[in-house]
C-alpha positions as CSV (number, residue, x, y, z in Angstrom):
1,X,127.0,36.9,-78.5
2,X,123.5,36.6,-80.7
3,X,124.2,36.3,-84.1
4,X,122.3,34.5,-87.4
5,X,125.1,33.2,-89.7
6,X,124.7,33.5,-93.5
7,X,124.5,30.8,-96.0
8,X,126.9,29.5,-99.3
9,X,130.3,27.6,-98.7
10,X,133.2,28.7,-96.7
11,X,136.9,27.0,-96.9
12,X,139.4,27.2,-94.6
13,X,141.8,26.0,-92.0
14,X,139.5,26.6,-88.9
15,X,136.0,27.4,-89.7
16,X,133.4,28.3,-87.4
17,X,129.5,29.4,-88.2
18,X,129.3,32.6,-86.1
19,X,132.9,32.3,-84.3
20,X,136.7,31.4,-84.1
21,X,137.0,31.5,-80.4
22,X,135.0,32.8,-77.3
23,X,136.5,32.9,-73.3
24,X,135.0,33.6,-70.5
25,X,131.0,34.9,-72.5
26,X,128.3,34.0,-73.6
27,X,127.0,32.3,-77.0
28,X,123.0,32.7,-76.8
29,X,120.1,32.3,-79.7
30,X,122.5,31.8,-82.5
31,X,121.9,30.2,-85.4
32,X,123.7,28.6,-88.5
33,X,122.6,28.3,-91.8
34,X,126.1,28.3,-93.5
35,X,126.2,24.6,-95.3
36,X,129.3,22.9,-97.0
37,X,132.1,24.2,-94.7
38,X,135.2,22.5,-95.8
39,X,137.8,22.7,-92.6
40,X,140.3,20.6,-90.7
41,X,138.7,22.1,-87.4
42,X,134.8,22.4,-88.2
43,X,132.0,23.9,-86.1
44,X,128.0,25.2,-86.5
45,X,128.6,28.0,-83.8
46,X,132.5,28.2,-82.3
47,X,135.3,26.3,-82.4
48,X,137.2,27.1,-79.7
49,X,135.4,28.2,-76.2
50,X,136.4,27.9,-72.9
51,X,134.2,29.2,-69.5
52,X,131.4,30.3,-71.2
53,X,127.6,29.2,-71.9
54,X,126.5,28.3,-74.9
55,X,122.6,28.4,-74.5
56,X,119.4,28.2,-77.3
57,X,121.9,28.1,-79.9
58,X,121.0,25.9,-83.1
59,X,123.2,24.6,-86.1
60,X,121.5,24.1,-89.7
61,X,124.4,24.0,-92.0
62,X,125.9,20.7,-93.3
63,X,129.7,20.6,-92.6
64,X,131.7,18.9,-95.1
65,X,135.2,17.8,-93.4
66,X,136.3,15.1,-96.5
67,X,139.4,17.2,-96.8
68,X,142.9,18.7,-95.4
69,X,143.3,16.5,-92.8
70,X,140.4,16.9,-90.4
71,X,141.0,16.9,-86.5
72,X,137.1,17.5,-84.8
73,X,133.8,18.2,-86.7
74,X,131.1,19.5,-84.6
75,X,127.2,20.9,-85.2
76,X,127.8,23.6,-82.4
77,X,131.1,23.7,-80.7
78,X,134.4,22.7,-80.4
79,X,137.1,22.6,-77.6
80,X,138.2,24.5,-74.9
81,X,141.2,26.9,-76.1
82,X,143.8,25.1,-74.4
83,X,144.1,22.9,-77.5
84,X,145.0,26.0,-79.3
85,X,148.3,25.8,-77.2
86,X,148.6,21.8,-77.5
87,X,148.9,22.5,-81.2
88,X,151.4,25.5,-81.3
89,X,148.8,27.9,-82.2
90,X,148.9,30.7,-79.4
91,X,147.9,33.7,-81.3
92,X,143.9,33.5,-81.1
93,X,144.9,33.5,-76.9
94,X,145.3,37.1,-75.1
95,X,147.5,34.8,-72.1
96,X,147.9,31.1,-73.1
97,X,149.1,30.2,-69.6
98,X,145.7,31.2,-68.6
99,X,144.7,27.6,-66.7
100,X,140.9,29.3,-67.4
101,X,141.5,28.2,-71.0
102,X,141.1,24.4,-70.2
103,X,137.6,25.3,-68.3
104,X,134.8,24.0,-71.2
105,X,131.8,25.5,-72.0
106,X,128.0,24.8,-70.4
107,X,126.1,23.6,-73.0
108,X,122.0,24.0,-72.6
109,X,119.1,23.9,-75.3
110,X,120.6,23.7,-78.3
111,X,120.1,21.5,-81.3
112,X,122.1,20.3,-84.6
113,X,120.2,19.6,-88.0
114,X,123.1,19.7,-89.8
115,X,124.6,16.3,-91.7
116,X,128.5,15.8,-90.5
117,X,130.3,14.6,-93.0
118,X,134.3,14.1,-91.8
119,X,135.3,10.5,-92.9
120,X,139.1,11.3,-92.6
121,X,138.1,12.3,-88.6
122,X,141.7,12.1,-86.1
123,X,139.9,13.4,-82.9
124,X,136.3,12.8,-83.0
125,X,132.9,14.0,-84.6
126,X,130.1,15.3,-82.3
127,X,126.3,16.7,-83.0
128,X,126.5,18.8,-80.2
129,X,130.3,19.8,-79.1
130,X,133.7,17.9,-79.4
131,X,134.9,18.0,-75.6
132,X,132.7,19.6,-72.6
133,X,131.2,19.4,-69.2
134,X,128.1,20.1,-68.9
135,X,125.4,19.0,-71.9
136,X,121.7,19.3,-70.8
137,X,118.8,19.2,-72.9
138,X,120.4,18.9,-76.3
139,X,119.4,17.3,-79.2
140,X,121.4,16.3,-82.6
141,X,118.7,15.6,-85.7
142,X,121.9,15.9,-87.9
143,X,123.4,12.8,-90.0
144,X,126.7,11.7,-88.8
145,X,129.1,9.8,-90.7
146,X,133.2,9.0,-89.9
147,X,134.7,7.6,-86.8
148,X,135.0,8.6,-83.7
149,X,131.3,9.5,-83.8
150,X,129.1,11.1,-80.8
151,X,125.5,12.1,-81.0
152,X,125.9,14.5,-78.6
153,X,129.7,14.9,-77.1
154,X,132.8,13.5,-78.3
155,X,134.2,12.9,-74.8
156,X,134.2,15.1,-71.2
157,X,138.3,15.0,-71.2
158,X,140.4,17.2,-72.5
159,X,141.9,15.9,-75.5
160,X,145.5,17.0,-75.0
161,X,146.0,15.4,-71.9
162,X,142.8,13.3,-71.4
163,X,142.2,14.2,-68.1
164,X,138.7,13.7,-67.5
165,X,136.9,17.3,-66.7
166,X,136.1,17.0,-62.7
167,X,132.5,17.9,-63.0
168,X,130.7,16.7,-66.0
169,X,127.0,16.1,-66.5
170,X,125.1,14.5,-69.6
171,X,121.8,14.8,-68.7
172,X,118.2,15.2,-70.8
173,X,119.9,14.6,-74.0
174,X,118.5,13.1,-77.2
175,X,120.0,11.6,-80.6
176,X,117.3,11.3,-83.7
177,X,119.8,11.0,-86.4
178,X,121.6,8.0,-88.1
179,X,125.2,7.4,-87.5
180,X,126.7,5.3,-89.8
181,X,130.7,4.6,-89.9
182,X,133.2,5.6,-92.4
183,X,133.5,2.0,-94.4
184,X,137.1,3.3,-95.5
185,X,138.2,2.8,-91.7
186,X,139.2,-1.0,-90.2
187,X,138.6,-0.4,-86.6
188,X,137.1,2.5,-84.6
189,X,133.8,3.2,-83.0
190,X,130.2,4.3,-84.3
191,X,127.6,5.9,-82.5
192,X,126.6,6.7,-78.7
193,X,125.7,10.1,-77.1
194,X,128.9,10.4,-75.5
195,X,131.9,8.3,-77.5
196,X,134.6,7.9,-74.3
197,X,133.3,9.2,-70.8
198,X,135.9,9.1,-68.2
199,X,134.5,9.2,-64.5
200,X,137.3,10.3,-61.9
201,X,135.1,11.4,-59.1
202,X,131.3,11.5,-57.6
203,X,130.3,14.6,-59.4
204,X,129.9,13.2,-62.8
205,X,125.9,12.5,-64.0
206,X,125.4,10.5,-66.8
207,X,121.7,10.1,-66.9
208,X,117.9,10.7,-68.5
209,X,119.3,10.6,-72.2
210,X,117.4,8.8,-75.1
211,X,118.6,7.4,-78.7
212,X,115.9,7.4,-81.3
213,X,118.8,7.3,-84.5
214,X,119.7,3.9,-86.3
215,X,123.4,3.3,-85.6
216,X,125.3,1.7,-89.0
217,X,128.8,0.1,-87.7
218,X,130.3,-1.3,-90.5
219,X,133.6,-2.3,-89.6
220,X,133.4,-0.5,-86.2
221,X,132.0,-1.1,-82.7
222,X,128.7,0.4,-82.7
223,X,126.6,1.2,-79.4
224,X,123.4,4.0,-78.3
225,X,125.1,5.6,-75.3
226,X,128.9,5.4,-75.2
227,X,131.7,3.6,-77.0
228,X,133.6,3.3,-73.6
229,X,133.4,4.3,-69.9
230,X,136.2,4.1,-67.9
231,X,135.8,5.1,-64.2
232,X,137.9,5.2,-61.0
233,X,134.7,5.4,-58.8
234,X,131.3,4.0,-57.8
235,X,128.7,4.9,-60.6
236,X,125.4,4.7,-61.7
237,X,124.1,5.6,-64.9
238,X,120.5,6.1,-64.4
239,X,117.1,5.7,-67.5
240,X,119.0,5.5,-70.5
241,X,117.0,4.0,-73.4
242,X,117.6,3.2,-76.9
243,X,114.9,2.7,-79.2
244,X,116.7,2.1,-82.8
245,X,118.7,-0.8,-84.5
246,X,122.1,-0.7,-84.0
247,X,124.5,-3.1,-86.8
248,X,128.3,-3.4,-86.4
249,X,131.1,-6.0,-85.7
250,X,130.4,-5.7,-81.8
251,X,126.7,-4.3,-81.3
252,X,125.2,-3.0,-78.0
253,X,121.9,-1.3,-77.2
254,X,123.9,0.9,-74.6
255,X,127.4,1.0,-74.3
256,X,130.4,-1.2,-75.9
257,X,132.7,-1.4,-73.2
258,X,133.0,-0.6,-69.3
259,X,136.4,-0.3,-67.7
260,X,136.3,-0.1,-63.4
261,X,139.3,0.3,-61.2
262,X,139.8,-2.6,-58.5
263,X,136.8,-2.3,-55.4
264,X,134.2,-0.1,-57.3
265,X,131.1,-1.1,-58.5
266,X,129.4,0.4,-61.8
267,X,125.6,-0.2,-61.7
268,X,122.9,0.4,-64.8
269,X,119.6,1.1,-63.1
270,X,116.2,1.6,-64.8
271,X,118.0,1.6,-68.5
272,X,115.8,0.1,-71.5
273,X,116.4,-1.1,-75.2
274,X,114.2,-1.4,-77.5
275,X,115.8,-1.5,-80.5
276,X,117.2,-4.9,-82.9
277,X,120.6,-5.8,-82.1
278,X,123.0,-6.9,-84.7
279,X,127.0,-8.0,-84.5
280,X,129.1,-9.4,-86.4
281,X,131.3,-11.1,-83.5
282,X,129.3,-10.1,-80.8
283,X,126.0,-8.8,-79.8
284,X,123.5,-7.7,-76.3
285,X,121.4,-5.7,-75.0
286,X,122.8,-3.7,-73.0
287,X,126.9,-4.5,-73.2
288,X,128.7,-6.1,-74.7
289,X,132.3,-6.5,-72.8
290,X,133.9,-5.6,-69.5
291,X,137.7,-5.0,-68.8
292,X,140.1,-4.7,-66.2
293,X,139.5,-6.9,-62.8
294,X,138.9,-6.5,-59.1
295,X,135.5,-4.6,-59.2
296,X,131.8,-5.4,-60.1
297,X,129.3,-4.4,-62.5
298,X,125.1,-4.9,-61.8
299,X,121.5,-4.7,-63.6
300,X,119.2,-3.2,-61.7
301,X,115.3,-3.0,-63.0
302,X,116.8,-3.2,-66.7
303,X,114.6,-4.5,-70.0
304,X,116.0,-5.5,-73.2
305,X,113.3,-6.2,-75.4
306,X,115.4,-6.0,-79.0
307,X,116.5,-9.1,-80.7
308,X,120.1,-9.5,-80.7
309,X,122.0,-11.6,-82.9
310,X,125.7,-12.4,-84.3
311,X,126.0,-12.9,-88.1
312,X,129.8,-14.0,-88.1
313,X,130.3,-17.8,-89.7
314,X,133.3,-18.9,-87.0
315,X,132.4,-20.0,-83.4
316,X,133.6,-16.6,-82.3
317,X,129.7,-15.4,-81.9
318,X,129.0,-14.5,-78.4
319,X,125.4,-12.9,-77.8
320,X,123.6,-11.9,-74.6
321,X,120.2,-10.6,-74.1
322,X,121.7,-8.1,-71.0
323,X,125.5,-8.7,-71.3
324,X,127.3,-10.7,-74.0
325,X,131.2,-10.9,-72.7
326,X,131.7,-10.6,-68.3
327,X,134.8,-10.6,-66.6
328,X,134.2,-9.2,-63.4
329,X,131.5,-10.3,-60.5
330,X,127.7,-9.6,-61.9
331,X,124.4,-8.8,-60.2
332,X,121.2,-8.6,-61.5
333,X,117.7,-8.0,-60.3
334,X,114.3,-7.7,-61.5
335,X,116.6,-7.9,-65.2
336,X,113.9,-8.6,-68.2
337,X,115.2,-10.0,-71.4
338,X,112.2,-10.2,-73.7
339,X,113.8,-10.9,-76.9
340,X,115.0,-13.4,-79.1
341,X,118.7,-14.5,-79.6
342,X,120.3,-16.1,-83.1
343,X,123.7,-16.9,-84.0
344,X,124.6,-18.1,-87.7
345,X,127.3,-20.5,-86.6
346,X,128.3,-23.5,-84.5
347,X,129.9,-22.7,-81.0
348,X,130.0,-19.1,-79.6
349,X,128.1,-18.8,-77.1
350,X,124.6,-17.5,-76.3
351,X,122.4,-17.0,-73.6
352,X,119.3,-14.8,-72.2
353,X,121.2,-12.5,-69.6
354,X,124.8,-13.4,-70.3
355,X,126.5,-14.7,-73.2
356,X,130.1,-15.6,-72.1
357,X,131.5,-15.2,-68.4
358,X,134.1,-15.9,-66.9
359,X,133.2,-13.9,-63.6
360,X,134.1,-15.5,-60.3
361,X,130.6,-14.6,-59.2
362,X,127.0,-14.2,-60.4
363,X,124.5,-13.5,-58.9
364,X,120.7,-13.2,-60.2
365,X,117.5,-12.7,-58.6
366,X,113.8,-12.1,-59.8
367,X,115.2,-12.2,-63.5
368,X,113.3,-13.3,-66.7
369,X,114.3,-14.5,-70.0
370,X,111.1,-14.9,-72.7
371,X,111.8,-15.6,-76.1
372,X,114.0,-17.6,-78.9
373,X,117.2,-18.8,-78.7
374,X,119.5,-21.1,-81.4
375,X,122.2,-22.2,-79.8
376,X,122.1,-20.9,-76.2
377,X,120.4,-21.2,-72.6
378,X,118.1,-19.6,-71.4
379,X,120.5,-17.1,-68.8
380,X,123.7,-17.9,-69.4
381,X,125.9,-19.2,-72.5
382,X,128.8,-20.7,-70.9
383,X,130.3,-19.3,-67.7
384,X,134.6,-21.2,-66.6
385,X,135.6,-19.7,-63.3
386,X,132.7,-19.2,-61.0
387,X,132.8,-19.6,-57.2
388,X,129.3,-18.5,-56.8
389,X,126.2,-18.9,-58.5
390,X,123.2,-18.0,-57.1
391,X,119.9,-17.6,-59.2
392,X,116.5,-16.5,-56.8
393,X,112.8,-16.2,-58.1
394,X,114.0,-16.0,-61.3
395,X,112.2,-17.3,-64.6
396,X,112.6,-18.9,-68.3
397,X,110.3,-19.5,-70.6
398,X,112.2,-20.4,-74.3
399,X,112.1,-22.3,-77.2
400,X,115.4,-23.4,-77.6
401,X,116.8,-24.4,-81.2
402,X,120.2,-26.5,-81.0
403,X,122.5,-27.6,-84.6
404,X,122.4,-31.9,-83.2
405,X,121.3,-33.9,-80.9
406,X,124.3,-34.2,-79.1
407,X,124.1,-30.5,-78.3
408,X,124.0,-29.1,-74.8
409,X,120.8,-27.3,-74.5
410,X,119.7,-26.0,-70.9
411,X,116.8,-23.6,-69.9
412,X,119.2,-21.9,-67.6
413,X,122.6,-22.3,-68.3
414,X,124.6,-24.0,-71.1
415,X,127.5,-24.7,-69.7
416,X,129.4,-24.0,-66.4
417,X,132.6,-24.8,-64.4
418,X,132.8,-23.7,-61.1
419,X,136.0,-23.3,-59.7
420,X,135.2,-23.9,-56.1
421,X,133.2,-27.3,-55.7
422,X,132.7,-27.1,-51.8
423,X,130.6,-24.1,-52.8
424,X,127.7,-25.5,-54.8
425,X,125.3,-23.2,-57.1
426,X,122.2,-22.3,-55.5
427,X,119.0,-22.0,-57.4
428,X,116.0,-21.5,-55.3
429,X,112.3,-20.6,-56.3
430,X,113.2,-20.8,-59.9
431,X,110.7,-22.0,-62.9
432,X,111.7,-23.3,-66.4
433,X,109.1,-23.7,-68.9
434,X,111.0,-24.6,-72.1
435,X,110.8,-26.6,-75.6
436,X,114.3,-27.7,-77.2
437,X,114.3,-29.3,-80.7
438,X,117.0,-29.4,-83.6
439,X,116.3,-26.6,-86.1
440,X,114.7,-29.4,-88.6
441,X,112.2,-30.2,-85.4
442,X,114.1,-33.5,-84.0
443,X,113.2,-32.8,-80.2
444,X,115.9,-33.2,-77.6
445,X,115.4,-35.1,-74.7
446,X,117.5,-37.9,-72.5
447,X,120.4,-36.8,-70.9
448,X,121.3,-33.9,-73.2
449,X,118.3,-31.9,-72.3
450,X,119.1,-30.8,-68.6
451,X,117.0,-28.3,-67.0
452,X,119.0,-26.0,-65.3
453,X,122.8,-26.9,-66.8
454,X,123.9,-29.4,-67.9
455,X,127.4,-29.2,-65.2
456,X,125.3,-28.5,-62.3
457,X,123.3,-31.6,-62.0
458,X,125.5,-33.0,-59.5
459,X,127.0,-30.0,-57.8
460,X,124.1,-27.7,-57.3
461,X,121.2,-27.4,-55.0
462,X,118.0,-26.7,-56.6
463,X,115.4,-25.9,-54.2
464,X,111.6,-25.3,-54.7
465,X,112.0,-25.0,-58.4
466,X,110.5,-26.9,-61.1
467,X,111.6,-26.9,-65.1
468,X,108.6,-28.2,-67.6
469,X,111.2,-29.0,-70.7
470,X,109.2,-30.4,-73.9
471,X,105.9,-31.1,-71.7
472,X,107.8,-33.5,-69.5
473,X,107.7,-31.9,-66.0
474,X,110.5,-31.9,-62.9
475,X,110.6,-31.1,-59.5
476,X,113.9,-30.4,-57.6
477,X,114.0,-33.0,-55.0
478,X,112.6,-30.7,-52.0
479,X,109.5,-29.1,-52.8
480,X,109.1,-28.4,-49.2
481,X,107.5,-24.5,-48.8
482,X,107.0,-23.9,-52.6
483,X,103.3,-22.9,-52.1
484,X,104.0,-19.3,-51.6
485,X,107.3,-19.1,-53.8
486,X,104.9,-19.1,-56.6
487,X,101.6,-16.9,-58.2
488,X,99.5,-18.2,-61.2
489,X,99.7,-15.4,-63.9
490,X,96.2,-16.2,-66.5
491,X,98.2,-14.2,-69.3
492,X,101.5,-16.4,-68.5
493,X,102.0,-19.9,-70.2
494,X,98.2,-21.1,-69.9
495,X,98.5,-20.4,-66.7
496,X,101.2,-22.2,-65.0
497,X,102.8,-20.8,-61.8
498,X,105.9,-18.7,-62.1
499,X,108.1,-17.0,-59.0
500,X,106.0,-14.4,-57.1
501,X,107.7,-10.8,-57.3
502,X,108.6,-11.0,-61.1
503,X,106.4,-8.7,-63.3
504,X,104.8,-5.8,-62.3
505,X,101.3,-7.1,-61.8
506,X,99.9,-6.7,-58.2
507,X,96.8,-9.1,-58.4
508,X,98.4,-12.8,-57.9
509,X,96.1,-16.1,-57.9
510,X,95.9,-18.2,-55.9
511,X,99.4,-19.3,-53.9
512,X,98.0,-23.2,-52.1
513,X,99.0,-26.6,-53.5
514,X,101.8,-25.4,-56.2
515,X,103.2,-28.9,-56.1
516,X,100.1,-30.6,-56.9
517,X,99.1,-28.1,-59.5
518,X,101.9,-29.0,-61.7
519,X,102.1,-33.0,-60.9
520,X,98.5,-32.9,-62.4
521,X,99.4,-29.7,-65.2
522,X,101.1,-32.5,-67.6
523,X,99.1,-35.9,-65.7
């Protein structure tokens, strides 16, 4: 099917750009220019299609779905024809019991510039198509606005009986658009390029997909790359990046929440933002919550360099610079946070990497956290539970802004109860370099300002590490072997030493008499 739809304003039940329903074909080079459809089932190109490819096919027209009850809104398609039968309708299907009708369409090359307008939404709006398998090199320019909201694809399940499709890839994808949530609407969920991805098995690829658009949550959970994940499987999602501000009641650069089944691990490997963060409750970089127990989530060679921040007036702020809320075992390595973290209120908690956990184990090695914080650490916010801490060759360097005096303030970690005391924390080849003051400049010092936490002091061991808080300099008590833990970096805190194997700089000073270096750094 090639085919160039016409312009003006079309009203109906089901309305579709070029078609009603396609099986087993294929949709290639069409374009829509037809703007103002008014439809409870609203597409650029087709609404219903099921085996088919949908390839080079483009959607101009602005679809209007403010009225008669709207199910899906899409820029070019909509759902496989098996919905058709969820919903009683069987007469657009030559053999409804055809189990071909619940195979979705391959989606390549195409693009929406049309603005979605559907704030009455019940299943989901989409740039690019409602429910699929395969989206590759697709690209929404379009203005979305209403719930449920996907750049790109509304979810890869069917959305009768949300079984998750058993090969789904979401690959070379980009969203340019703003999203912004209906304000009519107390809960829901704003923004990502898929909004609920389901991974049953090893053959779904999540991966290579960029958000350029400014995500507006209102009253909604807002995020760049999904609303929710929930998979049964190991998983990696792979160079996902967010550039833009996202604002909502819970704010992520990537993904809201991430649900695992007991034993698997989900990792998030080589995945960026760059974009300002901003929650009302809470706030990170990357994610803001995990649920379910029994499996583990890790950072792998991830950057955050947004600011994030919580603008609620209650304690109930929790912000992270990776992760604000964990609940499951977390690794991270070679994990940059570069940006500074603010809450409005007393309480909550904040912190560099992690905001809240209550993980029974963390682990984190060649990390950095550089930038602001008021009112958190410099990794972790508060952590009850853990059995295990280990932090390796990681780094701080913060200002750190408190409400009092009385205040806990740590370069590492604000405040910790582990669960298991003949286990003690480990930190090992670690460097603080931080200043802590009251916001009105009162500097803290005595035995409020601890290095590392606050709760560790007497249950952790701190090896070759040193913390420089408010010029006055520590040591951990064995300093034996720390010449060669450490690298003098010119561009890096007037030169003081940090753990060797942290940025990507291959020329390292020199590595002899680290101890003495920084007895005589502050005289």
């Amino acid at each position: 099917l090639t085919a160039i739809g016409g312009s003006g304003v079309v009203n109906a039940a089901i309305t579709s750009g070029i078609a009603l329903s396609v099986y087993n074909g294929v949709i290639e080079n069409c374009e829509n220019r037809t703007s103002e459809m008014n439809s409870s089932l609203i597409t650029g190109i087709v609404s219903f299609v099921s085996n088919s490819q949908i390839t080079g096919c483009i959607n101009y027209g602005d679809l209007n779905s403010s009225v008669l009850g709207v199910l899906f809104s899409a820029g070019i398609a909509g759902a496989p024809m098996s919905l058709l039968s969820g919903m009683g309708i069987t007469d657009l299907m030559t053999n409804p019991s055809n189990s071909g009708y619940s195979t979705p369409a391959t989606i390549t090359d195409c693009a929406n510039y049309g603005n979605l307008d559907s704030d009455g939404i019940l299943m989901g709006t989409a740039g690019i198509v409602i429910s699929g398998a395969e989206v590759v090199r697709c690209v929404n320019y379009g203005n979305l606005y209403g719930s449920g909201i996907a750049a790109i694809i509304h979810s890869n399940a069917d959305l009768i009986s949300g079984t998750a499709y058993s090969n789904t890839r979401i690959e070379y994808c980009v969203n340019y658009g703003t999203i912004t949530g209906y304000s009519g609407t107390t809960g829901g969920s704003v923004g990502g390029i898929i909004h609920q991805l389901s991974i049953p098995n090893s053959n779904i690829i999540f991966a290579n997909c960029t958000n350029y658009g400014e995500i507006n949550g209102d009253n909604f959970s807002g995020s760049s790359m999904a609303y929710q994940v929930t998979a049964t499987v190991d998983f990696t999602f792979s160079n996902l990046t967010n550039y833009a501000q996202i604002s909502a009641t819970d704010a992520a650069g990537l993904f809201y929440e991430i649900q695992g089944q007991n034993g698997i691990t989900i990792t998030m490997e080589d995945c960026v933002n760059a974009g300002n963060i901003s929650g009302n409750y809470r706030a990170s970089g990357l994610v803001v919550n995990t649920s379910n127990s029994g499996w583990t989530i890790g950072f792998e060679n991830c950057v955050n360099t947004g600011n994030v921040s919580g603008n609620e007036t209650s304690s109930s702020n929790i912000i992270g610079g990776i992760i604000a809320s964990v609940t499951v075992p977390v690794t991270m390595t070679s994990v940059f946070s570069l940006g500074d973290l603010t809450r409005t209120a007393a309480g909550g908690s904040v912190g560099g990497l992690i905001g809240r956990s209550t993980a029974s184990e963390i682990t984190i090695e060649n990390c950095v956290f550089e930038g602001s914080v008021i009112g958190g650490s410099g990794f972790i916010g508060t952590a009850t539970g853990c059995s295990s801490l280990s932090i390796t060759g990681s780094y701080v360097n913060a200002n750190i802004t408190v409400e009092s005096t009385s205040s806990s303030a740590s370069g590492m970690i604000g405040s910790i109860t582990m669960s298991d005391t003949s286990s003690p924390a480990a930190i090992d080849k670690c460097a603080v370099v931080a200043n802590v003051a009251t916001a009105d400049g009162e500097v803290i010092d005595g035995g409020y300002a601890f290095y590392f936490s606050p709760n560790l002091v007497d249950s952790a061991t701190i090896l070759n590490s040193y913390a420089l808080f408010n010029n006055a300099l520590t040591i951990s008590d064995t300093t034996t072997g720390m010449d060669g833990y450490f690298a003098y970096l010119n561009n890096f805190q007037n030169g003081l030493p940090i753990p060797i194997g942290l940025y990507y700089i291959t020329s390292y000073g020199t590595t002899t008499g680290i101890v003495d270096q920084l007895q005589n750094f502050v005289g």
